[in-house]
ROGUMI-845547 format. One line per field, with one value per residue: residue in one letter; y, z, x of N, C-alpha, C, O, CB in turn. Coordinates in steps of 0.05 Angstrom, whole numbers, padded with zeros to 5 digits, m for minus. Each point is the difference from the previous one (the first is absolute). Glycine has a CB too. Layout:
# ROGUMI-845547
rest A, ...
npy Y, ...
npz Z, ...
npx X, ...
capy Y, ...
capz Z, ...
capx X, ...
cpy Y, ...
cpz Z, ...
cpx X, ...
opy Y, ...
opz Z, ...
opx X, ...
cbpy Y, ...
cbpz Z, ...
cbpx X, ...
This chain:
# ROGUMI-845547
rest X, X, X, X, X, X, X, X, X, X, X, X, X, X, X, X, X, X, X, X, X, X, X, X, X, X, X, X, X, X, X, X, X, X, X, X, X, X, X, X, X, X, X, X, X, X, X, X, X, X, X, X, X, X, X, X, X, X, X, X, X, X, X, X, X, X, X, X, X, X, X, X, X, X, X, X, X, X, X, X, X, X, X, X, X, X, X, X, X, X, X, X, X, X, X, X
npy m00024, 00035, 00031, 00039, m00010, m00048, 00004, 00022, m00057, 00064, 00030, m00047, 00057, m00062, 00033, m00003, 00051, 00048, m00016, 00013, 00059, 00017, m00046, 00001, 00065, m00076, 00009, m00070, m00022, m00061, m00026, m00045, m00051, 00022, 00020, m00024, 00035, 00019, 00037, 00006, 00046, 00035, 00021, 00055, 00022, m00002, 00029, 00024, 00040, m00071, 00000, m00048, 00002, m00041, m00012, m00037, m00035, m00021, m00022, 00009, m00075, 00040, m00042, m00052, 00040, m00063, 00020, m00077, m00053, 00083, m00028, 00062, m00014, 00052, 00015, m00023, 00052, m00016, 00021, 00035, m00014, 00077, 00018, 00064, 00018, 00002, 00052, m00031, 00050, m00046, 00078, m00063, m00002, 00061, m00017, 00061
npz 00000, m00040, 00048, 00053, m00019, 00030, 00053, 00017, m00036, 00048, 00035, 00023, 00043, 00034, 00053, m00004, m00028, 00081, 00039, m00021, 00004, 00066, 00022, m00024, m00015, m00010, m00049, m00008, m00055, m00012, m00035, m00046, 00039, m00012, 00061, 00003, 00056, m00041, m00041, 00054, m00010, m00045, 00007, 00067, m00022, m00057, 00034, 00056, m00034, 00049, 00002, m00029, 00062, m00039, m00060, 00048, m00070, 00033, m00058, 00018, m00027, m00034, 00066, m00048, m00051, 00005, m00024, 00023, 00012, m00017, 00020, m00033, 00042, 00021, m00040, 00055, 00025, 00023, 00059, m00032, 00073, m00057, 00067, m00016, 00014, 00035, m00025, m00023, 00025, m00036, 00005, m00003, 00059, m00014, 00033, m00047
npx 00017, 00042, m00025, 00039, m00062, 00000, 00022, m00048, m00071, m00010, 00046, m00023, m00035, m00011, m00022, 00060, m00009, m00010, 00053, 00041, 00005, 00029, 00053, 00026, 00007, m00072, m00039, m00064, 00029, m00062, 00055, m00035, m00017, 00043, 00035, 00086, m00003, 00011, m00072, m00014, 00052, m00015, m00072, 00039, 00050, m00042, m00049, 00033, 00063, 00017, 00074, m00026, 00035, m00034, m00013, m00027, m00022, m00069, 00006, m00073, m00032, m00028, m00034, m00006, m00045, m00036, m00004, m00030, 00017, 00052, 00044, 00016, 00071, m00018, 00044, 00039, m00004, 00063, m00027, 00054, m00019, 00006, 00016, m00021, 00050, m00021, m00067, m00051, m00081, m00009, m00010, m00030, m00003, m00021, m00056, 00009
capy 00024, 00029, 00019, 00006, 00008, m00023, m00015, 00006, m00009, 00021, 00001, m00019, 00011, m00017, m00006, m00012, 00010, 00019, m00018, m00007, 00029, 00018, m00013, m00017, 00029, m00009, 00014, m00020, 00009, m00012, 00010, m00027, m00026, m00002, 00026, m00014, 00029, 00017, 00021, 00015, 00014, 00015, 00014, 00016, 00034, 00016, 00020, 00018, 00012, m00010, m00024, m00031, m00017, m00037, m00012, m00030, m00003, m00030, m00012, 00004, m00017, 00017, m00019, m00016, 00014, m00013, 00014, m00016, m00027, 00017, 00013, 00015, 00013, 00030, m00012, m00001, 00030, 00007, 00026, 00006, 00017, 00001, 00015, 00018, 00015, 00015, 00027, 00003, m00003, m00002, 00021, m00012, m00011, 00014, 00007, 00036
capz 00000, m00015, m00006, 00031, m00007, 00011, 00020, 00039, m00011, 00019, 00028, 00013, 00027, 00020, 00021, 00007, m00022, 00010, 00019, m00010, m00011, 00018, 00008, m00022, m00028, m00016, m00007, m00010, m00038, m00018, m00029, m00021, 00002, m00023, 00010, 00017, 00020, m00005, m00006, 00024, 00004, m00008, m00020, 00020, 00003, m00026, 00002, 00024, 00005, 00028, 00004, 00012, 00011, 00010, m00016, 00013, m00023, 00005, m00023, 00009, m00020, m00003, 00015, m00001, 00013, m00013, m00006, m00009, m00002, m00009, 00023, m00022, 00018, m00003, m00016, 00022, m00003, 00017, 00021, 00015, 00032, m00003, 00021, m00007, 00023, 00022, m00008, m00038, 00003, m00030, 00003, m00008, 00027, 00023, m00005, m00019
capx m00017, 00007, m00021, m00002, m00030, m00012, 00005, m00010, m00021, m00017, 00005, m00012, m00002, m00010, 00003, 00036, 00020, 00004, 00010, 00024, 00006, 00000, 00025, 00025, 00008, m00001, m00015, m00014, m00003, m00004, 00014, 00002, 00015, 00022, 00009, 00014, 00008, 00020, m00016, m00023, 00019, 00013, m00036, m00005, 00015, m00005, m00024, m00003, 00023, 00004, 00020, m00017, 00026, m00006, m00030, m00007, m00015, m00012, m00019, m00013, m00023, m00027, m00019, m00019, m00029, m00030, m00032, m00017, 00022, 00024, 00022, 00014, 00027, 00008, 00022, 00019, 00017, 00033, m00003, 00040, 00002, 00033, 00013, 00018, 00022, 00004, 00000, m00007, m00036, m00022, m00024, m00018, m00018, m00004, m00033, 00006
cpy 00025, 00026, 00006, 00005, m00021, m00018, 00002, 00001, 00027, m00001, m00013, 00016, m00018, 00013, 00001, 00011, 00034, 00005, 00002, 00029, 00023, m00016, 00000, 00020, m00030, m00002, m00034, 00002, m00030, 00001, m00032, m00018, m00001, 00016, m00016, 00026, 00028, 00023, 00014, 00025, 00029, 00023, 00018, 00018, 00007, 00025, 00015, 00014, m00015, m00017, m00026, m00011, m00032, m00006, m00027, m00007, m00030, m00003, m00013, m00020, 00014, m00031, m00009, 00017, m00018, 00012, m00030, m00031, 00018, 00002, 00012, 00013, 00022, m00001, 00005, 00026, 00001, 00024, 00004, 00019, 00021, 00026, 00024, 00018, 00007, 00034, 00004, m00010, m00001, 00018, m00012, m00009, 00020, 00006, 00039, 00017
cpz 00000, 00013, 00030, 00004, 00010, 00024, 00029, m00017, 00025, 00023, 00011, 00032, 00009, 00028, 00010, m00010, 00026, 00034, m00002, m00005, 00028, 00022, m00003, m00023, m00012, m00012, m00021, m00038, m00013, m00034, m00011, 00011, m00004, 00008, 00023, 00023, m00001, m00032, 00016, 00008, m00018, m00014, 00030, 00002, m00029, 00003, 00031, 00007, 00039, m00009, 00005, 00010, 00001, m00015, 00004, m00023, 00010, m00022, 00008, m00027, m00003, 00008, m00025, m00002, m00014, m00005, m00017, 00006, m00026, 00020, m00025, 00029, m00007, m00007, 00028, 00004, 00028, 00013, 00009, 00023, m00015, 00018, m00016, 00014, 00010, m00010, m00023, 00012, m00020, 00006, m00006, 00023, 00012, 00001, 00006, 00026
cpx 00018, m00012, m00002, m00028, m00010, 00000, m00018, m00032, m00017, 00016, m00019, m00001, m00021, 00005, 00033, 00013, m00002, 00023, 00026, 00014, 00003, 00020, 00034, 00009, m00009, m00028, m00019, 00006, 00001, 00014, 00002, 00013, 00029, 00027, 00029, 00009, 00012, m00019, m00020, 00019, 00004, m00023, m00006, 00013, 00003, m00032, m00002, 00029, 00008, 00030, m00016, 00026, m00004, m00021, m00001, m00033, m00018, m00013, m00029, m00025, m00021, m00020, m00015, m00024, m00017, m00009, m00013, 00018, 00021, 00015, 00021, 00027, 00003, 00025, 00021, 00009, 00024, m00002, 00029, m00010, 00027, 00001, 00010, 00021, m00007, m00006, m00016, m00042, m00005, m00021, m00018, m00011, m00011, m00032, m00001, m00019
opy 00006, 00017, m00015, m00009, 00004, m00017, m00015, 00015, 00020, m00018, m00002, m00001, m00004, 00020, 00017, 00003, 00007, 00021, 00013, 00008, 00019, 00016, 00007, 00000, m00005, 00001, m00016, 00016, m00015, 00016, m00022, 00004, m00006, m00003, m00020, 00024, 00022, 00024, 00022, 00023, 00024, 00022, 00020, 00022, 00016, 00025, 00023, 00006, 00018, m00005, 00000, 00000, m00019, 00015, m00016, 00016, m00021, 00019, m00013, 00009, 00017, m00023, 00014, 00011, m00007, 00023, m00008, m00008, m00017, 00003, m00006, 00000, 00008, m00022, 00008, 00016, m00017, 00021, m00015, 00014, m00010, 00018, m00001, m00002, 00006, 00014, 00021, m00014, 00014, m00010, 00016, 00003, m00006, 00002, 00017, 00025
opz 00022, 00007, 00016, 00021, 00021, 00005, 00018, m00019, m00010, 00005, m00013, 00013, m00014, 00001, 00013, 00009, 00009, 00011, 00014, 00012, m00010, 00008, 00011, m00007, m00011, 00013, m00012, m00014, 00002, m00018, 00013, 00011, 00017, m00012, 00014, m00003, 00012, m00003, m00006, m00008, 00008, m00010, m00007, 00004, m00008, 00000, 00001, 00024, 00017, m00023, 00011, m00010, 00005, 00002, m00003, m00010, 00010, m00011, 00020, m00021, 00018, m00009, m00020, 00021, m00022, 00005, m00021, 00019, m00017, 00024, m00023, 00024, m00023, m00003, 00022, m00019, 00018, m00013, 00013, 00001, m00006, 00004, m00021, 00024, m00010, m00006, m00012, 00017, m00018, 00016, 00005, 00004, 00016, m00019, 00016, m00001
opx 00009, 00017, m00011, m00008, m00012, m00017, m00005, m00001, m00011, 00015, m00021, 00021, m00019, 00015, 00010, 00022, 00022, 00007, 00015, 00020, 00012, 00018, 00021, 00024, 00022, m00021, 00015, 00011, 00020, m00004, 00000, 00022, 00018, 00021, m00005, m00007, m00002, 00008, m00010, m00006, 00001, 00004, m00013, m00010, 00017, m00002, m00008, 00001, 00005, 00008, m00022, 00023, 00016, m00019, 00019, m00017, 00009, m00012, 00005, m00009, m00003, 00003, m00002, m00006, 00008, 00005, 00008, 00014, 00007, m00006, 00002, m00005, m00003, 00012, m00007, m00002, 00002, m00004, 00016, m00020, 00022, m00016, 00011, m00002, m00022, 00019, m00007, m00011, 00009, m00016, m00019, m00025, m00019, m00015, 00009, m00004
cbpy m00031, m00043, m00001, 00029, 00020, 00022, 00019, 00027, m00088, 00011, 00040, m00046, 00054, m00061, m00041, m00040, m00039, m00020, m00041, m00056, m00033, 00008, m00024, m00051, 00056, m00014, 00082, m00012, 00069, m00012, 00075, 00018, m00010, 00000, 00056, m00067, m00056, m00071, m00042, m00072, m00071, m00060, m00075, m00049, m00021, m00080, m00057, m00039, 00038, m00001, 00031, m00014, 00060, m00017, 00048, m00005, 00051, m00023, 00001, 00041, m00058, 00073, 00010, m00045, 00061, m00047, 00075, 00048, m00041, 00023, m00035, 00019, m00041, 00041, 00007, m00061, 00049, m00042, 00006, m00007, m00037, m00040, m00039, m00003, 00002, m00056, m00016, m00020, 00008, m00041, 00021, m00011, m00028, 00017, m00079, m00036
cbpz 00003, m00051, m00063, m00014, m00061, m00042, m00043, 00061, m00013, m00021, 00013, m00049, 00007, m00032, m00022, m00007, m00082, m00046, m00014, m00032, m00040, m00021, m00014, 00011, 00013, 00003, 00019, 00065, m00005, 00056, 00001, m00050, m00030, m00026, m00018, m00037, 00004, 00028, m00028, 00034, 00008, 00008, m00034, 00013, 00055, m00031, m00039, m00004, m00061, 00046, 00010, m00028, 00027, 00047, m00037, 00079, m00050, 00059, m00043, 00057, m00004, m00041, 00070, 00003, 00029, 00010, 00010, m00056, 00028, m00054, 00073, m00074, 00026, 00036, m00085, 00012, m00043, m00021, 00007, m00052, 00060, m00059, 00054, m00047, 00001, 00029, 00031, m00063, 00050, m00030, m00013, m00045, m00005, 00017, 00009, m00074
cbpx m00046, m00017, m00016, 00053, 00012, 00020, 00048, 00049, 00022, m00065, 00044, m00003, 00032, m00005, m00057, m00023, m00036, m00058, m00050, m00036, m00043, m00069, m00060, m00048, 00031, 00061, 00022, m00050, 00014, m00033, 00037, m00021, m00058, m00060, m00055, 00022, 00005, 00046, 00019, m00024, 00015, 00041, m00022, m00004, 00015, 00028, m00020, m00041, m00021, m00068, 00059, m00069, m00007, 00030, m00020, 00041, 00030, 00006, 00041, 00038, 00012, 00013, m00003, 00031, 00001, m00014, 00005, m00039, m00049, m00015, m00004, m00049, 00028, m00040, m00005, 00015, m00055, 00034, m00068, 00063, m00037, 00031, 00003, m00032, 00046, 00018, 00051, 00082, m00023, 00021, 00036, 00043, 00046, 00064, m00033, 00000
């Protein structure tokens, strides 16, 4: 994957992720399967001008759904935790 555009799919604000962020400086985000650390890394201090120090990454099966005697699967997707320096803020979290 090439296309820094494509990597970071949404921010992901939760409960853990808000948590996390006011603790840790770390920050939630739904990004492409296909996506490895080192473009997450590099699609965040590109679009949010920040340092990243750590990127942690989970892969994540898309469930089993019925409906009737149909069953059909959601698709899979990848949630990165990524750390930032000491000093550095995503203005996106902030509540305005």
């Amino acid at each position: 994957m090439k296309d820094l555009s494509k990597v970071i799919v949404r921010p992901m604000i939760t409960e853990q992720g808000t948590e996390m962020r006011d603790k840790y400086n770390q920050y939630y985000f739904r990004v492409s399967p296909d996506a490895n650390k080192l473009e997450i890394k590099q699609a965040v201090e590109h679009f949010f001008g920040v340092s990243v120090t750590k990127v942690r990454t989970m892969n994540y099966r898309g469930k089993i759904k019925r409906m009737g005697r149909f069953s059909g699967k959601r698709a899979d997707w990848k949630k990165a935790v990524v750390t930032l320096a000491e000093g550095d803020t995503i203005d996106l979290f902030e509540i305005v």
